[in-house]
FIDREN-380847 format. One record per residue (C-alpha): residue number from 1; y, z, x. Coordinates in steps of 0.2 Angstrom, whole numbers, plus 2048, in hexadecimal, padded with zeros to 3 digits. Last residue first. Layout:
! FIDREN-380847
ATOM    n   yy   zz   xx
ATOM  NUM    Y    Z    X
...
This chain:
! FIDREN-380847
ATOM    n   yy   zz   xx
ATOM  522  ECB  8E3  20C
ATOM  521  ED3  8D9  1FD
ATOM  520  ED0  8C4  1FD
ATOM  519  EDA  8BB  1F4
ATOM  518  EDA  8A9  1EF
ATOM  517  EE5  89B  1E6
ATOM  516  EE2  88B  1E2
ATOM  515  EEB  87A  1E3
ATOM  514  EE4  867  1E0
ATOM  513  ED0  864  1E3
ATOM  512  EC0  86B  1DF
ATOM  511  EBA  87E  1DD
ATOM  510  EBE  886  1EF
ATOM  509  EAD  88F  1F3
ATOM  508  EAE  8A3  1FC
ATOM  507  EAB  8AA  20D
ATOM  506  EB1  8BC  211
ATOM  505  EB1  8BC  225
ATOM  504  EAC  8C8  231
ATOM  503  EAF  8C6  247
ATOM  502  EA5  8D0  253
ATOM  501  E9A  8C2  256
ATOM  500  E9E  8B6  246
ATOM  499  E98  8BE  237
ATOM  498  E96  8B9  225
ATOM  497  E99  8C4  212
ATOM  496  E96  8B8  206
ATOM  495  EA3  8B8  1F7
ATOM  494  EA1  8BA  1E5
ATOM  493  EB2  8B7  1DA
ATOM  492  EBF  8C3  1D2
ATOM  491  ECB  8BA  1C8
ATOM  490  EDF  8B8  1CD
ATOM  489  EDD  8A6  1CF
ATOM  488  ECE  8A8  1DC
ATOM  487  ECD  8BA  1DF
ATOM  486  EC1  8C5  1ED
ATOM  485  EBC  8D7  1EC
ATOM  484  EB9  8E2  1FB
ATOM  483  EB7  8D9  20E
ATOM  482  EB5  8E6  21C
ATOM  481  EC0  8EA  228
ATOM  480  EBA  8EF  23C
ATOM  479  EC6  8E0  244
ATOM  478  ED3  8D5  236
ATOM  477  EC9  8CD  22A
ATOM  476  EC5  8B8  22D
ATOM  475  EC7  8B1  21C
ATOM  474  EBB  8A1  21A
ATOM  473  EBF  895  20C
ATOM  472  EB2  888  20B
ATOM  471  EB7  877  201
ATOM  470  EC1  870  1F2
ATOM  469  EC5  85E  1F0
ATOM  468  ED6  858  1F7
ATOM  467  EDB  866  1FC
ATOM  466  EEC  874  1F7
ATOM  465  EE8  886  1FD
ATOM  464  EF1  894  1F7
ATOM  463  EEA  8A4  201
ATOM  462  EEF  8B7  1FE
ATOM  461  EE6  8C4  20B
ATOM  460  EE7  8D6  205
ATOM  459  EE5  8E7  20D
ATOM  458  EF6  8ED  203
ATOM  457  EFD  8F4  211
ATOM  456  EF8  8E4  21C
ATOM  455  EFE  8D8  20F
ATOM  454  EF8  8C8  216
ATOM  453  F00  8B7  210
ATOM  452  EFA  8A6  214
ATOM  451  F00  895  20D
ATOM  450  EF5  886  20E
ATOM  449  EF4  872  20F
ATOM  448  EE6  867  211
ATOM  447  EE8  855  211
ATOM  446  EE5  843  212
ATOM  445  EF1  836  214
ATOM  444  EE5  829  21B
ATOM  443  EE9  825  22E
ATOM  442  EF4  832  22F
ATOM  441  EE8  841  22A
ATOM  440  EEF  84F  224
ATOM  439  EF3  861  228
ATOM  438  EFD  86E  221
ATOM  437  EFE  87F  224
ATOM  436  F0A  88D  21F
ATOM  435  F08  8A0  228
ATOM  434  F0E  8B1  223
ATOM  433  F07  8C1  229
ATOM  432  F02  8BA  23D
ATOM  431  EFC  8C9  246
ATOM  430  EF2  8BB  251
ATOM  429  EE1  8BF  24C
ATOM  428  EE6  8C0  23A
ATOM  427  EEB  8B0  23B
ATOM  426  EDC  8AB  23A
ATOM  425  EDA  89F  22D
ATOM  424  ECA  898  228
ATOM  423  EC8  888  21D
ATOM  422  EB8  87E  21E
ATOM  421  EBB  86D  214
ATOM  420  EAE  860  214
ATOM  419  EBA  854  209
ATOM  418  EC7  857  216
ATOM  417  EC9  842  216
ATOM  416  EB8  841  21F
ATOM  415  EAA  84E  21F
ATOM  414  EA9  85E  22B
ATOM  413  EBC  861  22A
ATOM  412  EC3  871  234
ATOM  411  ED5  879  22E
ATOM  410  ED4  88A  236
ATOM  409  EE5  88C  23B
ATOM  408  EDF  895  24B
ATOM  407  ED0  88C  24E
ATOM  406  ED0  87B  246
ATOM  405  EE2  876  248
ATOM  404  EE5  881  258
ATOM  403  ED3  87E  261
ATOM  402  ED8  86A  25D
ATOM  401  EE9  86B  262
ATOM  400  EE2  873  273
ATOM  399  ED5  863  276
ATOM  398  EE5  858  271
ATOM  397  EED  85F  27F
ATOM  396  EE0  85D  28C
ATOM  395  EDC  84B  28B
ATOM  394  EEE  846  283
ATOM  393  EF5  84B  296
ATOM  392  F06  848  295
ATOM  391  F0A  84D  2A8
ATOM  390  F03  83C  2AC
ATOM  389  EF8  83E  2BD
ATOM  388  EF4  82B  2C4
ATOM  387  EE8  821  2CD
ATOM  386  EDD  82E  2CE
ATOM  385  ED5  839  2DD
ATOM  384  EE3  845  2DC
ATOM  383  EEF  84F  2E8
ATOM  382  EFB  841  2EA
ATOM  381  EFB  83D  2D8
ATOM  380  EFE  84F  2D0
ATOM  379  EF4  85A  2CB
ATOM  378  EFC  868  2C4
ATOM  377  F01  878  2D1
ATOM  376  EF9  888  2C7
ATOM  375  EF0  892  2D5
ATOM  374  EDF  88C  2D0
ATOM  373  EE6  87A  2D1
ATOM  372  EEB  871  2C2
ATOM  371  EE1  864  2B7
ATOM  370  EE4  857  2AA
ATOM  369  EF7  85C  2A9
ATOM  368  F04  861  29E
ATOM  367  F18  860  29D
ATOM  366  F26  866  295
ATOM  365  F26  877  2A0
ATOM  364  F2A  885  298
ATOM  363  F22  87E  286
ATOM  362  F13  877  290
ATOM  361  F10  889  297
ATOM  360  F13  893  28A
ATOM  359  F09  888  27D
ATOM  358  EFA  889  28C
ATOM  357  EFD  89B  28D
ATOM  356  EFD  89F  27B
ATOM  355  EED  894  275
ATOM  354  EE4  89B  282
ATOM  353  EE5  8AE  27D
ATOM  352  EE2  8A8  26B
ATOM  351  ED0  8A1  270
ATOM  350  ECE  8B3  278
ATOM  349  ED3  8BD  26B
ATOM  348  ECA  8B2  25F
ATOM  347  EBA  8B7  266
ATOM  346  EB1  8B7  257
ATOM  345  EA6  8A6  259
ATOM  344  EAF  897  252
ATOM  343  EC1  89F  258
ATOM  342  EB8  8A1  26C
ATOM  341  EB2  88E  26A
ATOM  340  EC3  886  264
ATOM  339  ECA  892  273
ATOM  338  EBD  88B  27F
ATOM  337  EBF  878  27B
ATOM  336  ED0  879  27D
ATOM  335  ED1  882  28D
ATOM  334  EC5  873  295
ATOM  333  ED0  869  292
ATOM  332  EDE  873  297
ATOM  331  ED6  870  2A8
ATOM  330  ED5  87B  2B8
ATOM  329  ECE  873  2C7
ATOM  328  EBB  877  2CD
ATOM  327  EB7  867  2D4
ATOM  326  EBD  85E  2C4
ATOM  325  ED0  85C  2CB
ATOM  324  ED2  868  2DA
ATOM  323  ECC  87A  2DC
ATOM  322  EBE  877  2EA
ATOM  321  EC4  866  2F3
ATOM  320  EC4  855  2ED
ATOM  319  ED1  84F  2F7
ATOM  318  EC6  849  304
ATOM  317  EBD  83E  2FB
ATOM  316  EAB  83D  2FC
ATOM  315  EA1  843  2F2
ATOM  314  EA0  853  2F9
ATOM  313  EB1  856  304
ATOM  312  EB2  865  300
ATOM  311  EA5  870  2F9
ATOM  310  EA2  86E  2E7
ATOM  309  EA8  87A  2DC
ATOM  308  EA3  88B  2D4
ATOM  307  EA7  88A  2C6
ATOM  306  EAC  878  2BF
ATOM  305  EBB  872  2B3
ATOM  304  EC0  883  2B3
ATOM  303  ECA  88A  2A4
ATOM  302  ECB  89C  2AB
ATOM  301  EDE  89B  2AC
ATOM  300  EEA  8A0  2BA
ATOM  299  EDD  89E  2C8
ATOM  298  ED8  8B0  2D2
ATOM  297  EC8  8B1  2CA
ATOM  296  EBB  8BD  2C6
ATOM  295  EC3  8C2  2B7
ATOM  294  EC2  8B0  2B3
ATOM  293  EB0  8B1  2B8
ATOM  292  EA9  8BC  2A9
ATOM  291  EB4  8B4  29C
ATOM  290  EAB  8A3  2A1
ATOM  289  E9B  8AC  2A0
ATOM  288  EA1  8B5  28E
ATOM  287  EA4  8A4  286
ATOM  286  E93  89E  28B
ATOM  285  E89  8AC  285
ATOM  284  E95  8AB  276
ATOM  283  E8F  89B  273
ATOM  282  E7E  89E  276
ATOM  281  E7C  8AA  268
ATOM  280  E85  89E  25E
ATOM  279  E7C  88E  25F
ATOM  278  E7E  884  270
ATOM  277  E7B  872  268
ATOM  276  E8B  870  25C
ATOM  275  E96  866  262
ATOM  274  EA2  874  264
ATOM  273  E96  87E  26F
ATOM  272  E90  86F  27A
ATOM  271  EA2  86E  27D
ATOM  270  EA4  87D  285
ATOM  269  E97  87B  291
ATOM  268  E9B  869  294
ATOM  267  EAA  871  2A3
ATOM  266  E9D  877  2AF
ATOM  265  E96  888  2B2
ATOM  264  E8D  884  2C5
ATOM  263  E80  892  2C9
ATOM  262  E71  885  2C8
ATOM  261  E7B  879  2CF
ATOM  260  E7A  884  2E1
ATOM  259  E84  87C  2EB
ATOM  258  E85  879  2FF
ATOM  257  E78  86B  2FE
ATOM  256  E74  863  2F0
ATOM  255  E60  865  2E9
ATOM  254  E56  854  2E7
ATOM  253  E43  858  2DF
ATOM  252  E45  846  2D5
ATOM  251  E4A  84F  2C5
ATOM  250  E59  859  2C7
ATOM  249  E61  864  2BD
ATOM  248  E76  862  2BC
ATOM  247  E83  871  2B7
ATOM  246  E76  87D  2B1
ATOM  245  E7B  881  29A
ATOM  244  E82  893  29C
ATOM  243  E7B  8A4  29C
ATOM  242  E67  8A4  29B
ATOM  241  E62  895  2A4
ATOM  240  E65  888  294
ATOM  239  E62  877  29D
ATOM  238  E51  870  29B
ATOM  237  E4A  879  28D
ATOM  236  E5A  87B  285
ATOM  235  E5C  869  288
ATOM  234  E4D  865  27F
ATOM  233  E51  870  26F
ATOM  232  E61  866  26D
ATOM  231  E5A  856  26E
ATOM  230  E4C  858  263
ATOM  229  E57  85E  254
ATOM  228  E65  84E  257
ATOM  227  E54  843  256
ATOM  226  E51  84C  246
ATOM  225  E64  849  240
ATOM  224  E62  837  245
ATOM  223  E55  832  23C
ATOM  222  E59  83D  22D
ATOM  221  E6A  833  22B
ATOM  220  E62  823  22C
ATOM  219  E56  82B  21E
ATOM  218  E63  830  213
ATOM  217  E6E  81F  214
ATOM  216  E7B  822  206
ATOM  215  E89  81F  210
ATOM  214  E8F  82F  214
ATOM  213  E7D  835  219
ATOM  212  E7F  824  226
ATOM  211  E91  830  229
ATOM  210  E88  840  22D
ATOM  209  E77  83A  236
ATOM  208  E81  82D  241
ATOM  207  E8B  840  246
ATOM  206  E7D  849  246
ATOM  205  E76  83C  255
ATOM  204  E88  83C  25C
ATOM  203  E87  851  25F
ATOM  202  E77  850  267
ATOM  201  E7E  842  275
ATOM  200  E8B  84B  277
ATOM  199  E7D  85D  27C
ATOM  198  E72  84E  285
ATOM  197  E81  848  290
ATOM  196  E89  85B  292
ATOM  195  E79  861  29A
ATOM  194  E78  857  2A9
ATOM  193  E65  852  2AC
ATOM  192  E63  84D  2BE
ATOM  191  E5F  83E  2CB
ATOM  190  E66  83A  2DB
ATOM  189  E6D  829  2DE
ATOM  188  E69  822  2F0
ATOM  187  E62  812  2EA
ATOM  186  E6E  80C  2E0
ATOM  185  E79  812  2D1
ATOM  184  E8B  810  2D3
ATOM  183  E9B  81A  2D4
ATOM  182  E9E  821  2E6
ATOM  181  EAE  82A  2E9
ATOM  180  EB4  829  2F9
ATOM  179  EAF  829  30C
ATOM  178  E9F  81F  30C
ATOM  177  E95  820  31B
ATOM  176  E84  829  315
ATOM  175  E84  822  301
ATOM  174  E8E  82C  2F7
ATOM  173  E8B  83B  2EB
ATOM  172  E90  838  2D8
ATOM  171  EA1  830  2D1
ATOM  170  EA5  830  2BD
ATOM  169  EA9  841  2B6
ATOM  168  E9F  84A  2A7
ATOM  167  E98  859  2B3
ATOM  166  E9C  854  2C5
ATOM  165  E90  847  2C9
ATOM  164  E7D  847  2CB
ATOM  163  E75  834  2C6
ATOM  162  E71  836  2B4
ATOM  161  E63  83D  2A7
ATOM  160  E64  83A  295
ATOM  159  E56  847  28B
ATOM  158  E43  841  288
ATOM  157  E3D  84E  295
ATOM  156  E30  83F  29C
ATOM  155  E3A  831  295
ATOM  154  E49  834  2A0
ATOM  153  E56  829  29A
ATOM  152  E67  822  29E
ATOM  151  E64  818  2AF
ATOM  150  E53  813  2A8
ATOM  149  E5A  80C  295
ATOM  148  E52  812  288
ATOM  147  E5C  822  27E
ATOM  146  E6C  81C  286
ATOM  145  E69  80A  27D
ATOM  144  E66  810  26E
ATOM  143  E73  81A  26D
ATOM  142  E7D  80B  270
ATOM  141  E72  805  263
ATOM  140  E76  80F  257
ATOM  139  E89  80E  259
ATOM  138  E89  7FB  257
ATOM  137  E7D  7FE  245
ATOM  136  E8A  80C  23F
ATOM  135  E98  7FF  242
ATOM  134  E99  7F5  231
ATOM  133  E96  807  229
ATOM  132  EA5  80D  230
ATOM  131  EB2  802  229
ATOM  130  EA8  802  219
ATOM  129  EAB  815  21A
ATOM  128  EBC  815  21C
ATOM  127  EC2  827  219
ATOM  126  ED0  822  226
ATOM  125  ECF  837  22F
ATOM  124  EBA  836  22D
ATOM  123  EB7  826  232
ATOM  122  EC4  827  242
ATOM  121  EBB  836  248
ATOM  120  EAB  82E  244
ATOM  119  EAE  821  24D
ATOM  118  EB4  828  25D
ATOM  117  EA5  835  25E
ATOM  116  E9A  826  25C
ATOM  115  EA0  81D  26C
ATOM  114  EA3  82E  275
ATOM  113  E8D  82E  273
ATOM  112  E8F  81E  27B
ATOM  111  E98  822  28A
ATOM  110  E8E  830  290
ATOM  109  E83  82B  29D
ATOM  108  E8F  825  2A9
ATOM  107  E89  821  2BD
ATOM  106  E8C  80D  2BA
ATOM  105  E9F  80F  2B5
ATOM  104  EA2  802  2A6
ATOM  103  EB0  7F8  2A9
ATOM  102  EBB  7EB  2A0
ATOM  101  EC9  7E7  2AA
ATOM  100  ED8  7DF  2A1
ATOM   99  EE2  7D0  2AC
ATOM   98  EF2  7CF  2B4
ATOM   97  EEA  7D5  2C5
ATOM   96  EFB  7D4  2CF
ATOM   95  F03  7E1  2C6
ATOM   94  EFB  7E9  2BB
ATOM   93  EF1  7E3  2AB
ATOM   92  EE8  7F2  2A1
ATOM   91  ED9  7F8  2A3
ATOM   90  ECA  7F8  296
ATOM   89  EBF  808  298
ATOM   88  EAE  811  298
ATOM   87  EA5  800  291
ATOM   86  E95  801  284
ATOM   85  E84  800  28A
ATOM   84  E7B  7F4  27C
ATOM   83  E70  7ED  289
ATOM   82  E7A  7DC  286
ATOM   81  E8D  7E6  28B
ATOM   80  E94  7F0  27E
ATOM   79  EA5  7E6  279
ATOM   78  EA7  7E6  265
ATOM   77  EA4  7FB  266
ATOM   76  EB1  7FD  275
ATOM   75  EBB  7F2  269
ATOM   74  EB9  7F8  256
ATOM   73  EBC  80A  25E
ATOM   72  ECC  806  263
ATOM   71  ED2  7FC  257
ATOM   70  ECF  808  249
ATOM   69  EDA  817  24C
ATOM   68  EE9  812  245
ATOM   67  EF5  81C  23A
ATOM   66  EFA  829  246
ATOM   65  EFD  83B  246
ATOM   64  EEF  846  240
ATOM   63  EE1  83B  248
ATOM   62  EEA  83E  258
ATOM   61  EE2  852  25C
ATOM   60  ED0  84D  25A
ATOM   59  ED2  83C  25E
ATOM   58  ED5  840  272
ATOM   57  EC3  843  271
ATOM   56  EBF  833  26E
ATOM   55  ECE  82C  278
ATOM   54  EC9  836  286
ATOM   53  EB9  82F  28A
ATOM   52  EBB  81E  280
ATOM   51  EC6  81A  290
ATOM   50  ED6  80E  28E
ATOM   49  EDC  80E  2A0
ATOM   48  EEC  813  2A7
ATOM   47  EE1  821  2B1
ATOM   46  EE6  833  2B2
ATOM   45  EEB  839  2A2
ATOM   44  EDE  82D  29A
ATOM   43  EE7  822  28D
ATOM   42  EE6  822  27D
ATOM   41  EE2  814  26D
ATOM   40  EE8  805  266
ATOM   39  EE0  7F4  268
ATOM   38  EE8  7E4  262
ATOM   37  EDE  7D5  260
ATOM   36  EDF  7C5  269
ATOM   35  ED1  7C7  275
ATOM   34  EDA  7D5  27C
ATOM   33  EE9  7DC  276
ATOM   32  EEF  7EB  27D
ATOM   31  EF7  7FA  275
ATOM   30  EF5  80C  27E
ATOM   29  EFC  81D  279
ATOM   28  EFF  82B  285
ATOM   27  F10  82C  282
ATOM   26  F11  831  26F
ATOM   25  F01  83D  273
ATOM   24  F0C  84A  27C
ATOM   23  F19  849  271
ATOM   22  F0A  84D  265
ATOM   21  F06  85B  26E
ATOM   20  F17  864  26F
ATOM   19  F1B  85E  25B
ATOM   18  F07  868  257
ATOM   17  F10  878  261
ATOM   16  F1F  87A  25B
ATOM   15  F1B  887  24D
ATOM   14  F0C  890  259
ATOM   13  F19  894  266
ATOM   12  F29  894  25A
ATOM   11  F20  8A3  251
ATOM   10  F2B  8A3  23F
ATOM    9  F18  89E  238
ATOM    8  F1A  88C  234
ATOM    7  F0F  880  238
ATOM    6  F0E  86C  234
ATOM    5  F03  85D  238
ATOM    4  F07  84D  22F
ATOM    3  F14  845  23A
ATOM    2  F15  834  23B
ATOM    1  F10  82A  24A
């Protein structure tokens, strides 16, 4: 790894902050070499496996420290099984078994929309779009396949559908007799639509759209952006109930005993707003319900992996009680996701308020998690369902880099190589007067660099921003001021005016590459 991801703001909590992570991520890497190729990627926190679950998301935060990102996506995308289905994990050799597993988990519905996420993360930090282009035609039809196939589809509501398990997670109800978790399809499996499958699976149909537009290929990429336009407005019709996206809606009549799913905020909420499907009235709809309930709470953070749980004992294992793991335990992932969310939609307060206790808490501690107990004890081995409980979790930690990076610093890419800059530093939010960013890519070098400087006498906000080819600057004003005049090289320039919930910002173009320097006076 190198490091290519620097802030200094004379806060040692947010200045340390990306060196904590990426410690984080230094151990969590594996290297195997199957069918005589090497493949790199990251490790589930609770599973020595390779998944493409938490590498793809695990991406977001590792694209700005190491150099290889290929080999993993070229794999899981090399080895989809006939249908096109595309495995959960590869396993290492252990012990006895000196082989690799290669699994795909039959009650999954989300794998191949992870698939496409991987690869565009990987595209858009190497900048390689021959690379990419060779694998466009694998991801489609692992879409393909999710779109068709009678365990993924429902035809009549034309959104996925899959057997009920706990949001994203990979175990559903078990037959009569079974006394642990039960991961297969069969006769007994009960069907639903769970929002967070069609919301990812939304985001990887822009996603083809964005990089086959990339290529050149406009009506590949319309394809794809209309079928991403249908999807979102089905599941709103199907999941939306007013507050939050419902946990699981059935579609064979069968209703759970002892829980009402109906009421049950699970952790794809939060994600369907950064991938794009909630929109931002619904966002803040969603932010506000898991505000609503942390007051309610007694846990130590409000980041609930789901609210309110299971009873105990539901699927089948006994330690899958109320408040442990995903049965309602508290996961920095799911922290992540909401603090990236609350900065996109003018709650920064509250985005900033997560971003300080989990840096305080991995900072005290050394260590992270993929889930503590509402009273704060992490979840460890003996109290976990998994074969293992790292307390380096790259799952969880990356997800909080990510809200930091894009959130707080402001730095977001919606292109490749910071070519679709869209700069917004708050640092207003945090007090923060001075601040120097910089952030580049490992894999390719790329990079985006700023200094910030806010006079509060003189009601002025100074940027110097160094990219690699102009972009969207966005100053976020401190709460109740209005923008007045804003410079680029000491010349007065339009700006628009936008809002974000309670939150104003003065939006202006960066002219092309190299150094400029902006203003903004309020």
């Amino acid at each position: 790894m190198t490091r290519s991801l620097r802030v200094q703001t004379g806060n040692p909590l947010f200045d340390g902050f990306p060196d904590r992570v990426e410690a984080f991520l230094e151990k969590d890497r594996v290297d195997l070499v199957v069918d005589g190729r090497r493949v790199h990627g990251y490790r589930s926190p609770d599973d020595p496996g390779l998944w493409i679950r938490d590498h793809s998301d695990i991406l977001r935060g590792a694209r700005y420290f190491d150099r290889e990102l290929k080999s993993a996506v070229e794999f899981f995308a090399r080895h989809r099984l006939p249908t096109g289905a595309v495995l959960d994990f590869v396993s290492p050799a252990d012990g006895r078994e000196n082989w690799d597993r290669f699994v795909r988990v039959p009650v999954e519905a989300d794998v191949e929309f992870r698939l496409v996420k991987a690869l565009y993360l990987a595209w858009q930090a190497c900048g390689d779009d021959e690379w990419a282009g060779g694998l466009l035609p694998a991801a489609e039809e692992a879409l393909a396949y999710t779109m068709s196939h009678p365990w993924r589809w429902d035809p009549e509501r034309r959104l996925v559908k899959r057997a009920l398990t706990i949001d994203t997670w990979d175990f559903t109800i078990p037959p009569p007799g079974r006394d642990w978790l039960h991961f297969r399809i069969d006769e007994n499996t009960r069907w639903g639509i769970f929002h967070g499958d069609n919301t990812g699976l939304f985001e990887a149909c822009r996603l083809l759209g964005r990089m086959w537009r990339a290529l050149g290929e406009e009506k590949r990429a319309a394809r794809w952006e209309e079928e991403a336009a249908g999807l979102k407005e089905r599941t709103h019709r199907v999941c939306w109930n007013g507050r939050f996206y419902s946990h699981w809606t059935p579609i064979d009549g069968f209703r759970p005993e002892g829980v009402d799913t109906e009421a049950q905020l699970s952790l794809s909420n939060p994600m369907a707003i950064n991938r794009g499907a909630s929109g931002p009235a619904r966002a803040r709809t969603i932010l506000a319900e898991y505000r609503r309930r942390e007051t309610k709470s007694r846990a130590f953070a409000g980041w609930f992996s789901l609210d309110p749980p299971f009873p105990g004992g539901f699927f089948g294992e006994e330690k899958l009680l109320p408040g442990a793991y995903v049965n309602g335990g508290i996961l920095p992932l799911v922290g992540g996701e909401l603090a990236r969310a609350a900065f996109e939609h003018g709650m920064e307060e509250y985005g900033l308020s997560i971003l300080k206790q989990y840096e305080e808490m991995i900072r005290a501690t050394g260590e992270t998690y993929l889930w503590y107990f509402p009273d704060g004890r992490p979840g460890r081995e003996e109290n976990s369902t998994s074969p293992e409980a790292t307390a380096t979790d790259g799952w969880g930690s990356s997800a909080m880099l990510w809200a930091f990076v894009e959130g707080l610093c402001g730095v977001a890419d919606e292109n490749k190589l910071f070519q679709g800059l869209r700069l917004s530093p708050r640092w207003a939010a945090a007090g923060v007067e001075e601040a120097r960013v910089e952030a580049a890519y490992a894999a390719s070098g790329a990079r985006v660099s700023y200094t910030f400087a806010w006079d509060k006498r003189r009601r002025r906000m100074d940027l110097e921003v160094e990219s690699p080819a102009g972009g969207r600057l966005r100053f976020l004003l401190p709460r109740g001021e209005e923008p007045a005049r804003a410079f680029l090289e000491n010349k007065e320039v339009p700006f628009t005016r936008e809002e974000a919930g309670p939150s104003t910002y003065a939006a202006l173009v960066l002219p092309g590459e190299g150094k400029i320097r902006a203003a903004l006076e309020y």
